[in-house]
Chimera marker file (.cmm) of the C-alpha trace (Angstrom):
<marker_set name="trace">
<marker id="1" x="96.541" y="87.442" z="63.207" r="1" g="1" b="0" radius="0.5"/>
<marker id="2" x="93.171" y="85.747" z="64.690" r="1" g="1" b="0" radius="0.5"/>
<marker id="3" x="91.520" y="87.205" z="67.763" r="1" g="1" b="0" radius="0.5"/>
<marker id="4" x="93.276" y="84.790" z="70.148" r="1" g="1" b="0" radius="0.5"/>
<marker id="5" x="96.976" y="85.869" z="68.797" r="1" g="1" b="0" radius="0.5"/>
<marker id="6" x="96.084" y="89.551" z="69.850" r="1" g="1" b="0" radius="0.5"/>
<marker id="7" x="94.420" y="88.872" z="72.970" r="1" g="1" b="0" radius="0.5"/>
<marker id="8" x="97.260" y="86.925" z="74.352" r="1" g="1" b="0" radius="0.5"/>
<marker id="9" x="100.133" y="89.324" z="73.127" r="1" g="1" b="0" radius="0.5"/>
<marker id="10" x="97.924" y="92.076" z="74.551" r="1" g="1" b="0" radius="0.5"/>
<marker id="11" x="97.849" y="90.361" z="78.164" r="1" g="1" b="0" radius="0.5"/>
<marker id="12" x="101.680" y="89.752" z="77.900" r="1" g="1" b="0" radius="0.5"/>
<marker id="13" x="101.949" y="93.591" z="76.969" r="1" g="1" b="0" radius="0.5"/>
<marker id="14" x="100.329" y="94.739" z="79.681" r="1" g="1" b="0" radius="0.5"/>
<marker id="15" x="102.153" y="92.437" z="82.137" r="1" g="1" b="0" radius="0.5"/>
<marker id="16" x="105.571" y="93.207" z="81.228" r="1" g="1" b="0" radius="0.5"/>
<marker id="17" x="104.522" y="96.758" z="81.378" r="1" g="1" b="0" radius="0.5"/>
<marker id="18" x="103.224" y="96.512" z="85.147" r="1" g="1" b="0" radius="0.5"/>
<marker id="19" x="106.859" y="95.044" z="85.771" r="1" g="1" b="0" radius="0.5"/>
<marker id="20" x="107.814" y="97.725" z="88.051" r="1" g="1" b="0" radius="0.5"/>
<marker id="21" x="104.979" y="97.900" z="89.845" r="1" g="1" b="0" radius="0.5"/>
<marker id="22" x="105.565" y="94.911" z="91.386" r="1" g="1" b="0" radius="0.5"/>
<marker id="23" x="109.215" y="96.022" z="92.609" r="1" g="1" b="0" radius="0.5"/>
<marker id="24" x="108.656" y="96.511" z="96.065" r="1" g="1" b="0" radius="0.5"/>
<marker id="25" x="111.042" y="99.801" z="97.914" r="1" g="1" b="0" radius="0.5"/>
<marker id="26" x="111.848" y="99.053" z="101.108" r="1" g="1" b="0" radius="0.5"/>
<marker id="27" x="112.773" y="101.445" z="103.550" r="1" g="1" b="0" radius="0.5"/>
<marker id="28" x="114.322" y="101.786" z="107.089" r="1" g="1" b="0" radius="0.5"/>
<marker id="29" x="115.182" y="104.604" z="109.547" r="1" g="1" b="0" radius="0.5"/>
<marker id="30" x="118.457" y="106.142" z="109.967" r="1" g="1" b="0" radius="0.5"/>
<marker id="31" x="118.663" y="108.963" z="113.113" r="1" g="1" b="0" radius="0.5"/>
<marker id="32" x="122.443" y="109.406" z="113.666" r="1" g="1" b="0" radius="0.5"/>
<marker id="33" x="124.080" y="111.691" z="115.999" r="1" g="1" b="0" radius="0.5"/>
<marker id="34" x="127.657" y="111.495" z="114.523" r="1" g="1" b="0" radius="0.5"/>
<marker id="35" x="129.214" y="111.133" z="111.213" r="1" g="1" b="0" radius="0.5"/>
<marker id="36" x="128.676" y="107.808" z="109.403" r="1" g="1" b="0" radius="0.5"/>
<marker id="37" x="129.447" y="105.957" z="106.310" r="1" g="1" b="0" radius="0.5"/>
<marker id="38" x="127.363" y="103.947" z="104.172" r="1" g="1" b="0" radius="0.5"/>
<marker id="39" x="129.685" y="102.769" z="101.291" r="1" g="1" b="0" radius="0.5"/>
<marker id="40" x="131.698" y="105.255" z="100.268" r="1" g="1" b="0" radius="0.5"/>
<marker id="41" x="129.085" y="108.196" z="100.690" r="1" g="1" b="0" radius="0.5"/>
<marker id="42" x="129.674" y="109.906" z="104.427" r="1" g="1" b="0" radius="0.5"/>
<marker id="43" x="126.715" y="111.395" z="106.265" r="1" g="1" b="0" radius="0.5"/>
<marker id="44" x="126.495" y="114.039" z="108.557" r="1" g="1" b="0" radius="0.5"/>
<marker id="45" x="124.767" y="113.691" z="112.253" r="1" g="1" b="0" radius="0.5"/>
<marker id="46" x="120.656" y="114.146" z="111.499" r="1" g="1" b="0" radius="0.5"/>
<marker id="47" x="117.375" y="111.693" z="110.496" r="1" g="1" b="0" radius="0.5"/>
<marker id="48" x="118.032" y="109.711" z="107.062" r="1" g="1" b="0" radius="0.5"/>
<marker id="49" x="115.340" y="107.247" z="105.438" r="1" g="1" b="0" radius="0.5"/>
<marker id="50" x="117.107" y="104.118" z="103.487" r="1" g="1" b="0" radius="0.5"/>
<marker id="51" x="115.213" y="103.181" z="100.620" r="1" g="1" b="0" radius="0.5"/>
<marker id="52" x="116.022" y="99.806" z="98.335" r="1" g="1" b="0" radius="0.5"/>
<marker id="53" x="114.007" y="98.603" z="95.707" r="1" g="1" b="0" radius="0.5"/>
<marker id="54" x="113.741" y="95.063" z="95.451" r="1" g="1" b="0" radius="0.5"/>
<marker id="55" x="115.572" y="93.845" z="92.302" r="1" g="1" b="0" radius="0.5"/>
<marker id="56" x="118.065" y="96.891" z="92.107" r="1" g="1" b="0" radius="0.5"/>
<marker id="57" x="121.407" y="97.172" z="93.349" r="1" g="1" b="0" radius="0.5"/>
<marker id="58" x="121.404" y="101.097" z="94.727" r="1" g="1" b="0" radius="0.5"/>
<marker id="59" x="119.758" y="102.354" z="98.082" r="1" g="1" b="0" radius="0.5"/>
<marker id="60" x="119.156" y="105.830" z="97.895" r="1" g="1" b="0" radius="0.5"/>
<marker id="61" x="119.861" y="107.856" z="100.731" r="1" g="1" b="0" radius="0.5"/>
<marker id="62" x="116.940" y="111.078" z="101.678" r="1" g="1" b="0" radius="0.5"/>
<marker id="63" x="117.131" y="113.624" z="104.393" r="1" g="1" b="0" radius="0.5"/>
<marker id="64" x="113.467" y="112.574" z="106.588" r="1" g="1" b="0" radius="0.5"/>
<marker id="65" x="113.814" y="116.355" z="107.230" r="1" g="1" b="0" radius="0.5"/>
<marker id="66" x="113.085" y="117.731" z="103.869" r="1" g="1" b="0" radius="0.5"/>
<marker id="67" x="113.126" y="114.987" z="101.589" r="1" g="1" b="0" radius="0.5"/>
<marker id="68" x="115.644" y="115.716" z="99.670" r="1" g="1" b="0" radius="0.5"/>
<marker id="69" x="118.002" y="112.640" z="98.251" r="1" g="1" b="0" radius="0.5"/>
<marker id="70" x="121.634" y="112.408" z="99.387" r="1" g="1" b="0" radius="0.5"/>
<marker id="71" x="123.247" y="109.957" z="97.478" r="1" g="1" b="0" radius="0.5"/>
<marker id="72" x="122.766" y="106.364" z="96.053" r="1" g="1" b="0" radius="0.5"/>
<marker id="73" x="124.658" y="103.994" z="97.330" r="1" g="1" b="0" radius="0.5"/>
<marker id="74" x="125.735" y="100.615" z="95.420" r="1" g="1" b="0" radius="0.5"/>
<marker id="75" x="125.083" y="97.938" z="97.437" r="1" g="1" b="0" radius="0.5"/>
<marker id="76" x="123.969" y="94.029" z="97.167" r="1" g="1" b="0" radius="0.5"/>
<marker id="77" x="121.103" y="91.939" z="98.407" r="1" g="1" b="0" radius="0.5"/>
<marker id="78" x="122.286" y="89.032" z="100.722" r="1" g="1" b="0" radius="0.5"/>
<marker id="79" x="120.157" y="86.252" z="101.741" r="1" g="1" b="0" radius="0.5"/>
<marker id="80" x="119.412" y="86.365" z="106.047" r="1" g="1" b="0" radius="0.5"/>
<marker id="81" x="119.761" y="83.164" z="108.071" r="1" g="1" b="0" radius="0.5"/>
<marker id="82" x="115.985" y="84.356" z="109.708" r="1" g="1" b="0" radius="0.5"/>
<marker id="83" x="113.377" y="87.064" z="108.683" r="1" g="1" b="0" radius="0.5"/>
<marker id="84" x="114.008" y="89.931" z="111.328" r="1" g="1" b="0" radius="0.5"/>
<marker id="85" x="110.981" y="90.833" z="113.045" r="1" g="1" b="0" radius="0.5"/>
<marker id="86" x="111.916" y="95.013" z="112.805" r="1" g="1" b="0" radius="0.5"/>
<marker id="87" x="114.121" y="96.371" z="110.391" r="1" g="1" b="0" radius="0.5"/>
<marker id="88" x="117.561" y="97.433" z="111.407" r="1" g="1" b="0" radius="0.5"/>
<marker id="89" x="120.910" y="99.052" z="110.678" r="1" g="1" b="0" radius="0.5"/>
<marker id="90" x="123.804" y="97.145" z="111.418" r="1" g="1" b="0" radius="0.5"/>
<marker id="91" x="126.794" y="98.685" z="111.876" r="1" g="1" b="0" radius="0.5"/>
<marker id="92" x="130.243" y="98.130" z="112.654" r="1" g="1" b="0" radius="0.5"/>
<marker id="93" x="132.402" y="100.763" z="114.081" r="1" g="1" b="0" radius="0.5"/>
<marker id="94" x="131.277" y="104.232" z="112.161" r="1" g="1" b="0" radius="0.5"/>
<marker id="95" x="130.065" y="102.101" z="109.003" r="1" g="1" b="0" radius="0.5"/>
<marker id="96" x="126.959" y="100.820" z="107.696" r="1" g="1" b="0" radius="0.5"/>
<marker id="97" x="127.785" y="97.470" z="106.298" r="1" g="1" b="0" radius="0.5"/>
<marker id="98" x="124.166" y="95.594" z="106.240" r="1" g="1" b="0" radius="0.5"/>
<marker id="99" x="120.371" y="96.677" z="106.125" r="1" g="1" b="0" radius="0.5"/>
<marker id="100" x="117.963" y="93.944" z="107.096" r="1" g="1" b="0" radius="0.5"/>
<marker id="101" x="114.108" y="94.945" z="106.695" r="1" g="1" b="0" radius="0.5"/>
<marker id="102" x="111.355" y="93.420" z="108.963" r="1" g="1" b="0" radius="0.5"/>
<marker id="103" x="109.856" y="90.341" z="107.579" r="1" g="1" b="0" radius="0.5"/>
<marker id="104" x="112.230" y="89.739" z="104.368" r="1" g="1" b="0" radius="0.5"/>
<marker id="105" x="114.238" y="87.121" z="103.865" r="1" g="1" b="0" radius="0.5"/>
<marker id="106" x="116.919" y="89.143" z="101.995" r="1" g="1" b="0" radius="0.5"/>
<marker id="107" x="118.366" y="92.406" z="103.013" r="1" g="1" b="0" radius="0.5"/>
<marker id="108" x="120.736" y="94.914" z="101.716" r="1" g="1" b="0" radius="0.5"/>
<marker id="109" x="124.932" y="94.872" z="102.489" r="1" g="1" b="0" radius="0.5"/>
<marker id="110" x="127.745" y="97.863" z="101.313" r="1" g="1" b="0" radius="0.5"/>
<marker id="111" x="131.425" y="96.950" z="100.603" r="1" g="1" b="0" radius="0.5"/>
<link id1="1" id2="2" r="1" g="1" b="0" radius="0.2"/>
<link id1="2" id2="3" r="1" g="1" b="0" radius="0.2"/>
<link id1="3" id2="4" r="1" g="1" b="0" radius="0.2"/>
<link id1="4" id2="5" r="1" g="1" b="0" radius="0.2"/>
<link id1="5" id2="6" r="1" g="1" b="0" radius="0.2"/>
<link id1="6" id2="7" r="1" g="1" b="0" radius="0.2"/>
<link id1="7" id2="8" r="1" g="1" b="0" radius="0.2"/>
<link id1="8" id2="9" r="1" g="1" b="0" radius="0.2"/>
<link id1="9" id2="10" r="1" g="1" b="0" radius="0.2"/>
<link id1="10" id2="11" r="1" g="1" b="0" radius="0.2"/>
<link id1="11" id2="12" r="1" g="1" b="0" radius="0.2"/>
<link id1="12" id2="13" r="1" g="1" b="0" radius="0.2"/>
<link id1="13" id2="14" r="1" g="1" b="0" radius="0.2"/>
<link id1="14" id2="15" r="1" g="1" b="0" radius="0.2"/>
<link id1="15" id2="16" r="1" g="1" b="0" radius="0.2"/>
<link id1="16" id2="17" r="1" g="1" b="0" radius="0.2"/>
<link id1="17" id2="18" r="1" g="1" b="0" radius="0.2"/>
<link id1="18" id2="19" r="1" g="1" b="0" radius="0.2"/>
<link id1="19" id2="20" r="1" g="1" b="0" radius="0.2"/>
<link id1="20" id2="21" r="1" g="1" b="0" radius="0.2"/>
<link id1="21" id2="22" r="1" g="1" b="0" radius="0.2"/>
<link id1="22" id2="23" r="1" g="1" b="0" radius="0.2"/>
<link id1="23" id2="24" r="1" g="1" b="0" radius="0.2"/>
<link id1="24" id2="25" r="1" g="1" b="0" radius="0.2"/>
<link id1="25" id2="26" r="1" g="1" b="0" radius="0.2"/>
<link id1="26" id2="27" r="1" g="1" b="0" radius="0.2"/>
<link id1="27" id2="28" r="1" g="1" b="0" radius="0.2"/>
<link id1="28" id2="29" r="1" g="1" b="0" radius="0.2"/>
<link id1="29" id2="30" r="1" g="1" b="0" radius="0.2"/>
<link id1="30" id2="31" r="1" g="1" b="0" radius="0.2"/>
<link id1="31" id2="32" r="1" g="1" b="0" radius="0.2"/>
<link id1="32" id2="33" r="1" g="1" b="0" radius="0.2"/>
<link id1="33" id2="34" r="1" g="1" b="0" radius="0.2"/>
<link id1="34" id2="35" r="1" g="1" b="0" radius="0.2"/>
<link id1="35" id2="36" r="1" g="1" b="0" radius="0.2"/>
<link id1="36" id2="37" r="1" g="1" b="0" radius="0.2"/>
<link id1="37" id2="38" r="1" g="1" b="0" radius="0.2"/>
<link id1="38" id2="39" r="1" g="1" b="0" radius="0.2"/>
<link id1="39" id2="40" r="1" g="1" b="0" radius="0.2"/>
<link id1="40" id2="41" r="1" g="1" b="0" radius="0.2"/>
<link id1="41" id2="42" r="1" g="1" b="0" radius="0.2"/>
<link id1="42" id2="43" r="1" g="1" b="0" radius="0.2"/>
<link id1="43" id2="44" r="1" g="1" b="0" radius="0.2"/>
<link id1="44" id2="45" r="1" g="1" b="0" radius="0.2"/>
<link id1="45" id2="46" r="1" g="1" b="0" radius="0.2"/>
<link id1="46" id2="47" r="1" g="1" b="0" radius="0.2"/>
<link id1="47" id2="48" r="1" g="1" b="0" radius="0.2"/>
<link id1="48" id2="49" r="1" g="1" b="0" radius="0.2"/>
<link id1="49" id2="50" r="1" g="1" b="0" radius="0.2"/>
<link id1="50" id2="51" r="1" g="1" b="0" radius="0.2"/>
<link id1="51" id2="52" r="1" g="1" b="0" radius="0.2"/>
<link id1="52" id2="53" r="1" g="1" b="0" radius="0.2"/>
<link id1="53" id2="54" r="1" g="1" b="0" radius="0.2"/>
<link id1="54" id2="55" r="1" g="1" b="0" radius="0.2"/>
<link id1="55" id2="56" r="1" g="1" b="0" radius="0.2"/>
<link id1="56" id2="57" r="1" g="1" b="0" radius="0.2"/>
<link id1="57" id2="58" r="1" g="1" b="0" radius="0.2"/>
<link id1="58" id2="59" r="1" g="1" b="0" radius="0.2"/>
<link id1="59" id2="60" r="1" g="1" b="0" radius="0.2"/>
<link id1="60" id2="61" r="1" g="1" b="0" radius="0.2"/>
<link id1="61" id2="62" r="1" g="1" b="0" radius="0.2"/>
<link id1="62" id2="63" r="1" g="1" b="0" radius="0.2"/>
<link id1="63" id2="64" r="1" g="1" b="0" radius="0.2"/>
<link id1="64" id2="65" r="1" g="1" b="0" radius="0.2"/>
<link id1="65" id2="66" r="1" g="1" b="0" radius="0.2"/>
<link id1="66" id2="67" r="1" g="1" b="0" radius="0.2"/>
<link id1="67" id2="68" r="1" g="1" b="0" radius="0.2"/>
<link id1="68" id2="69" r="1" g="1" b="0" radius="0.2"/>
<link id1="69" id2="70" r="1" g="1" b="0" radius="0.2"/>
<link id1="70" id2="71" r="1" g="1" b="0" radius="0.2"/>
<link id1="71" id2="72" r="1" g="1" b="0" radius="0.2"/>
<link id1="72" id2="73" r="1" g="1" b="0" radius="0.2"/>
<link id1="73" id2="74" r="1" g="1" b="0" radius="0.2"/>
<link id1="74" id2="75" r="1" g="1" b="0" radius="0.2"/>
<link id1="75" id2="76" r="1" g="1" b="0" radius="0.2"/>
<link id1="76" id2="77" r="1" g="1" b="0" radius="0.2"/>
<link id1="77" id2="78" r="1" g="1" b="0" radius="0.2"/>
<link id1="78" id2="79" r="1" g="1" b="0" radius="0.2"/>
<link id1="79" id2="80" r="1" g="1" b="0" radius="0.2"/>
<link id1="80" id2="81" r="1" g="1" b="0" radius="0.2"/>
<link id1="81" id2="82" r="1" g="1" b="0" radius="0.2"/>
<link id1="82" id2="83" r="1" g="1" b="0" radius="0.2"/>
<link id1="83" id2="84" r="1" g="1" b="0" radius="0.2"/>
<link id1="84" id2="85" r="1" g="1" b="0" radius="0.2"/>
<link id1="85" id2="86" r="1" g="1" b="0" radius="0.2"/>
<link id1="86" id2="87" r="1" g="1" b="0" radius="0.2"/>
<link id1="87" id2="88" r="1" g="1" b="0" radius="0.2"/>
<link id1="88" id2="89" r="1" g="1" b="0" radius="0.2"/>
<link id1="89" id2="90" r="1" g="1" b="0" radius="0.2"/>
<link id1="90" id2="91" r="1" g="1" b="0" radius="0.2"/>
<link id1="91" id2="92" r="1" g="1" b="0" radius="0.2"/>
<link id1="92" id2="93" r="1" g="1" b="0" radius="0.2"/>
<link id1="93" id2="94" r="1" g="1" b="0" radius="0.2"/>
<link id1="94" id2="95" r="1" g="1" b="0" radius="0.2"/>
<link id1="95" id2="96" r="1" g="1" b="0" radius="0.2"/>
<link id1="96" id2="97" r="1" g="1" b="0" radius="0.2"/>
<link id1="97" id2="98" r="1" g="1" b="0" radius="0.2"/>
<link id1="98" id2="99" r="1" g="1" b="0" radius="0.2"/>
<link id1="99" id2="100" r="1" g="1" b="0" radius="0.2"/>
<link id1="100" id2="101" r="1" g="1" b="0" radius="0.2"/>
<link id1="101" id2="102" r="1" g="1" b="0" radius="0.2"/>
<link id1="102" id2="103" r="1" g="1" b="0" radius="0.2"/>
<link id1="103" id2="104" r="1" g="1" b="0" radius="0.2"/>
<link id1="104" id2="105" r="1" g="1" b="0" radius="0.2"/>
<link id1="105" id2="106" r="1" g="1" b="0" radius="0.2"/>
<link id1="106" id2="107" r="1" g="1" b="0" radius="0.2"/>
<link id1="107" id2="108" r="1" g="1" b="0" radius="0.2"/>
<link id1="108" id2="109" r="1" g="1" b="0" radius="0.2"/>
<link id1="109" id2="110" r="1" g="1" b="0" radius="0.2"/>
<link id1="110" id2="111" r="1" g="1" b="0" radius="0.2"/>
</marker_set>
């Protein structure tokens, strides 16, 4: 192999390598004061943060309080009509059924 051949599969090394760091988690603020249910995982009254990395198809679920993760939760990015200016948790009823994060075009639904 000449110089060039190397250089070039070294640069497309390194950038499929640095994949991931260019998934982006976003996150959003759950405080609940009664039992909920996000997918089939039920959560107990307390503070929650959401987390959803762009590209995968699980939100985990971590106590704010001591950081500890809950669950993951399958869920599925859906394309928004309008980038939200805050990020919030829609609900309907008792249920989680859509995360929308400030500023994104996409956010995050559960069946």
């Amino acid at each position: 192999m000449d110089l060039r051949t190397k250089a070039s599969l070294t640069v497309v090394a390194a950038l499929a390598l640095s994949l991931p760091i260019w998934a982006r988690t976003n996150s959003a603020q759950l405080v609940i004061d009664h039992p909920v249910t996000i997918g089939a995982q039920q959560l107990e009254p307390g503070s929650y943060n959401l987390k959803a990395t762009d590209g995968e198809n699980q939100i985990s679920i971590v106590r704010a309080d001591n950081g500890k993760t809950v669950a993951s939760v399958p869920c599925e990015w859906v394309q928004l009509a309008q980038k939200p200016r805050e990020t919030e948790v829609v609900f309907s009823a008792d249920r989680v059924v859509e995360v929308d994060f400030a500023g994104k075009t996409k956010g995050v639904a559960f069946q």
